[in-house]
N, C-alpha and C positions, 0 to 999 in steps of 0.2 A: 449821359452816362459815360463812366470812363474807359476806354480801352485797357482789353487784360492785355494788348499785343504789349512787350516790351519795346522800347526805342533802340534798333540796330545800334550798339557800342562800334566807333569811332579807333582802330588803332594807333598809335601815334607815330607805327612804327613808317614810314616813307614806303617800304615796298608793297604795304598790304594797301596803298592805294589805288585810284584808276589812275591809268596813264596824263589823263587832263591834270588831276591833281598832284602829280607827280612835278610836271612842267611847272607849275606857278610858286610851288613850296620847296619840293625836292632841293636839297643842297643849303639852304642858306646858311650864312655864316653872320651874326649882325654883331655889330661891334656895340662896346657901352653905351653909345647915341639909341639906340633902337630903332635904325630908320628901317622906313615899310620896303625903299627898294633897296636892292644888293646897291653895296659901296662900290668905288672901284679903289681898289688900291694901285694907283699910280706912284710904286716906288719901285727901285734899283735893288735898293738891300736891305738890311733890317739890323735892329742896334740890338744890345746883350746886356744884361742886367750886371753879366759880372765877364771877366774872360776865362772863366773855371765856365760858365754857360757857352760861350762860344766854343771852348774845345769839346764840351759834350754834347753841341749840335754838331759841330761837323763829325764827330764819331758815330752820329747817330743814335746818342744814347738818351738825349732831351730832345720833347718832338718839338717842331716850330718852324719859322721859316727861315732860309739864309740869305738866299739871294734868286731873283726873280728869274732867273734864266731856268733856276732848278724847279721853280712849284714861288706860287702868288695864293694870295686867299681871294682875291675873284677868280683864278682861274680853277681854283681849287672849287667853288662853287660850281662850275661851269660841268668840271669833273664829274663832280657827285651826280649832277642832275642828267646827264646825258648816262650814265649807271646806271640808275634807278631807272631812268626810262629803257635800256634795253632789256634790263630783268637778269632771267637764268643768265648764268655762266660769264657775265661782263661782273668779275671780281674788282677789275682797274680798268679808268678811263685817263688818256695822260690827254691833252689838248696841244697843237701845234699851228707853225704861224701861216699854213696852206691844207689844203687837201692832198696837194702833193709831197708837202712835205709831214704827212700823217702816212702815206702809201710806201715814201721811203724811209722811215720810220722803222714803218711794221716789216718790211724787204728786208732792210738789210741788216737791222739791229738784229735778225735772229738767224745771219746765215754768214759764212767764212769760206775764203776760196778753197776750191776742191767740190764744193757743194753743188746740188742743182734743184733747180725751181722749175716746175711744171707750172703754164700757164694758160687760160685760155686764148686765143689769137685775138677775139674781138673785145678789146680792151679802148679807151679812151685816147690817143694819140701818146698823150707824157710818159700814162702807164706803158703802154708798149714799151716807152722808150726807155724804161726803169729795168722791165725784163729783158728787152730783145737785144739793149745797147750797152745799158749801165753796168749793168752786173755781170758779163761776161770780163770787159774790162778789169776786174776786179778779181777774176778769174772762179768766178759764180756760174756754173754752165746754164743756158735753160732751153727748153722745149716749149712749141707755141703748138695746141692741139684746136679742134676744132670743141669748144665747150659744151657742146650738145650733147657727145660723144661719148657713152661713157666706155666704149672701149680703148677710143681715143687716149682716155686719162690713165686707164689701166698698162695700154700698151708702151707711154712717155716712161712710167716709172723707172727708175735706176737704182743699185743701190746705195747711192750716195742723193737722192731726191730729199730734201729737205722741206720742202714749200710745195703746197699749190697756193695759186693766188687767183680768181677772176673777180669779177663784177657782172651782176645781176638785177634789173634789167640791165644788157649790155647797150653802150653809149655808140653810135645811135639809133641801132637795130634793133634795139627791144627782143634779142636773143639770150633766154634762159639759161640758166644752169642749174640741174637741178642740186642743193644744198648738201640734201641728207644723203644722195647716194654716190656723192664723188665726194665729202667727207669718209664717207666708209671705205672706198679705196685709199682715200692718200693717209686716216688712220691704219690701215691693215700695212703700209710699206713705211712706216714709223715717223710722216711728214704730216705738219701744221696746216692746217686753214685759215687762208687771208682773204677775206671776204670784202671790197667795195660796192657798200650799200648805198649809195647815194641817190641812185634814181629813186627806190623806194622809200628811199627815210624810213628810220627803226618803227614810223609808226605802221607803215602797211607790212615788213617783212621786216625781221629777227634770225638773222642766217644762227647767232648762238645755236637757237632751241632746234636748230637743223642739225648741227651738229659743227658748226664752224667755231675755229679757233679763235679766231683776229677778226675783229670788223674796221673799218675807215672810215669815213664819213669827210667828205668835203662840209665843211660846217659852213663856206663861202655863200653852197647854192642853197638849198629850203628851209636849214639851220636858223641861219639869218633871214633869206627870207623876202629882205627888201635891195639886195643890190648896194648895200653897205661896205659891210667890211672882209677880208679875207678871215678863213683858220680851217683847221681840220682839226679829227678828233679819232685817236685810237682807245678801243677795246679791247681788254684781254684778260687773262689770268694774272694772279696773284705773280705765281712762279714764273711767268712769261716776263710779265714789267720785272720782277727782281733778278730775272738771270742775264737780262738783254736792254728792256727798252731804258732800263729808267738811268743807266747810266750813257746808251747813246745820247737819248734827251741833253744829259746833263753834260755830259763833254762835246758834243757838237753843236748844239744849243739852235734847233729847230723849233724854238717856244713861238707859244701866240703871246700878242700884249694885252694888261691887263683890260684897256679900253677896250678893243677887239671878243675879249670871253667876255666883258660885260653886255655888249650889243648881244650876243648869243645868248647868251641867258636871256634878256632879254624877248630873243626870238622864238626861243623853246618856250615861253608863254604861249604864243598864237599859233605852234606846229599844227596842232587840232585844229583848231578851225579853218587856217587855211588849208592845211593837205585835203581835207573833207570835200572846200568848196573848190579847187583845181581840180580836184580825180569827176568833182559830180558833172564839171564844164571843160575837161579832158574827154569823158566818156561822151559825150552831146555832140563834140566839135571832131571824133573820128567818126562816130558812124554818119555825119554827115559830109565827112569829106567824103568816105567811102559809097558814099549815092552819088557823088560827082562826077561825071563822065570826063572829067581834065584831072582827073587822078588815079594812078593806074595802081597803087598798093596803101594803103593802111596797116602799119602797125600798133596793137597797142594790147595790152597782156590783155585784157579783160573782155577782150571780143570774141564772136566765136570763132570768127576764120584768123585767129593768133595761130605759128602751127604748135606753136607750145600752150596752149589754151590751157587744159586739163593740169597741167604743172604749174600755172600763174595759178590757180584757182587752191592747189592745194598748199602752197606756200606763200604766198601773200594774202593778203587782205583786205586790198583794193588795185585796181586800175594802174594808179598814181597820174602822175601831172603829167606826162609828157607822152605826144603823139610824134610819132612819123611817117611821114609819107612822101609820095613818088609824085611828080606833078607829069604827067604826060609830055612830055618834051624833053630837050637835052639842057644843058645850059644857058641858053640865049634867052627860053621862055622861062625858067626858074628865075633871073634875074631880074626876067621883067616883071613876074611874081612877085616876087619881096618887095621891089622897091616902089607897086604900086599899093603896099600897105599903106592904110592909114592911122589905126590905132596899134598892134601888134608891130615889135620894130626888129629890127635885123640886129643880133646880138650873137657874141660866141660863147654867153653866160646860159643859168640857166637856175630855174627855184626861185625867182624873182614876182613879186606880187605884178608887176606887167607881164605882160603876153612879150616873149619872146622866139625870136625864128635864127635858125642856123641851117648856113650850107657845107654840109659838114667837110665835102670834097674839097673845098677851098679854104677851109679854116681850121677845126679843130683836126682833120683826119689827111690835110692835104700834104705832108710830110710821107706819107705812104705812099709806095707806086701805086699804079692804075691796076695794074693787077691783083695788088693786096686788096685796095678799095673795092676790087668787083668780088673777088674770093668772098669779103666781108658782106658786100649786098650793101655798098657804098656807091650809088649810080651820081649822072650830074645834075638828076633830078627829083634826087634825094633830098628833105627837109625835115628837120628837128624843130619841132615848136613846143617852147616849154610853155604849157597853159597858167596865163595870171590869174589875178581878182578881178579883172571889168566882168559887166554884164553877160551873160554867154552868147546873148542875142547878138548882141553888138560884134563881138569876136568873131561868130558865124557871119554879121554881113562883110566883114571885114576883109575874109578869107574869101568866101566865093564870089566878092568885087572884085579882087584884084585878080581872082584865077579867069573871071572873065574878061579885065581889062587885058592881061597879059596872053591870051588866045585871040582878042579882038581883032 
């Protein structure tokens, strides 16, 4: 007998999809061939049918492409599809040839000397050094608060504050900020939100629907995936790209290549499945560090002794990939740590299908004094291990071999 259920109707539209089917479809552009994957358009510039067309591209009055430094059709795909997957309020995504160069992007295409940027302190090493170095230089004032803080954030404001900018989880203390309620200060003193979402990837956390202006994205680490190739990727408003980004894009010329947006496309295929299987062998591999008597701290949002526990829980939506922790000793036995790994390897990367470890005081954060690095909760037995694909089992003998060859 036949079913009265009707068959759920299918919209065509890209946003009323799930996030999985957003990544495999979202964006494409196929050219007369009909091929199944995105092309890459490996070209410099583009020809005109007539030169009455080329003056009304460059006036912007015939849409199309010019010249690759401005916008490409893979990278335009790349665009669309990292859009649709962040949802609400990502109206423009422009793509660039770094994560840092998507952070300076978002910095400073929307700010002019005189101005000042509020930021969080516990930033990534570069970023700091965008906020605390670059843009003063430039005659951009800014302030470094404690991001936890939210009076902290209230009390930095000025009235020429233009920017807050942090990252969330912070790089590589896994120190929160909460979205929607230091949105609400730096919208009440009439400044923007720059949100680096990197640890999380848009799929566990969406700073937008929090209420952030700008998001960044290193497309380098989980984007891609496998340790390929460089990009980053900004987020924002219509009026944002039109009043700022899109002509620094195009006069300073911080683009990705098209080879480059096609690996990521690419990568945003397999986001889901991998972020799913690192956060499930992320969360396995801290609470057993944390039973390890040669590791004196665990962090990781989704534990309960996180001290921002209750804040990971109501704004993201998983874990994500990355543990850190404190190995009980100073330096001499963290090194003997890492380098008694055998499958997990000493890297200063991170979002890569292998298990990787970083010491952040000697690499990524060691540009900072000793004091900065302790303010931040930077010790010399401090480690970042970004969770891969191996087996989780393997992972766990892997770590607490070496924690025990390196105490032996």
């Amino acid at each position: 007998m036949a079913s009265d259920k009707s068959p759920k109707a299918i919209s065509s539209d890209p946003a009323t999809w799930a996030p999985e089917t957003r990544l495999v479809h979202g964006g494409v552009l196929r050219s007369q061939f009909g091929e199944t994957s995105e092309a890459i358009f490996l070209t410099q510039g583009y020809v005109y049918n007539s030169a009455e067309q080329a003056e009304a591209r460059f006036k912007n009055e015939d849409p199309g492409y010019q010249y690759s430094r401005f916008s490409n059709p893979t990278v335009s795909m790349l665009e669309e599809r990292i859009r649709l997957l962040e949802g609400e309020g990502a109206e423009e995504a422009r793509g660039t040839a770094t994560g840092m160069a998507a952070v300076s992007a978002a910095i400073l295409a929307g700010l002019s000397a005189g101005d000042h940027i509020v930021s969080a302190r516990a930033l990534f090493g570069s970023c700091r050094y965008i906020v605390e170095d670059l843009c003063p230089r430039f005659g951009i004032q800014s302030t470094l608060v404690d991001g936890r803080d939210l009076e902290a954030w209230k009390a930095a404001v000025r009235p020429n504050t233009k920017a807050f900018f942090f990252e969330t989880p912070t790089n590589p203390t896994m120190e929160l900020v909460d979205i929607a309620e230091v949105s609400k200060i730096a919208h009440a003193a009439g400044a923007r939100v720059i949100v680096d979402n990197v640890f999380a990837t848009p799929l566990l956390q969406r700073p937008m629907q929090h209420g952030a202006d700008i998001v960044v994205y290193s497309a380098t680490k989980h984007i891609d995936g496998q340790g390929r190739c460089l990009g980053g990727l900004v987020l924002c408003s219509a009026q944002f790209l039109k009043d700022h980004l899109q002509d620094y894009i195009r006069q300073t010329g911080p683009s990705i290549s098209p080879f480059n947006a096609w690996i990521m496309l690419k990568g945003l295929e397999t986001l889901p499945v991998r972020v799913r299987a690192q956060s499930n062998s992320a969360a396995k591999i801290a609470d057993t560090l944390a039973a390890n008597p040669r590791i004196k701290r665990v962090l990781y949002p989704f534990r309960a002794d996180h001290p921002q526990y209750e804040l990971a829980r109501r704004q993201m939506a998983g874990g994500g990939q990355m543990v850190t922790f404190d190995v009980d000793g100073g330096k001499q036995e963290t090194f003997r740590f890492l380098n008694a790994l055998k499958i997990a390897r000493i890297s200063n990367n991170l979002g890569d299908a292998k298990s990787l470890l970083t010491h952040p005081a000697t690499t990524t954060h060691q540009r900072l004094k000793p004091e900065a690095r302790a303010e931040l909760g930077i010790g010399e037995g401090t480690v970042r291990l970004s969770v891969g694909l191996e087996a989780v089992d393997d992972l766990i003998a892997d770590l607490e071999g070496a924690l025990a060859t390196a105490f032996a």
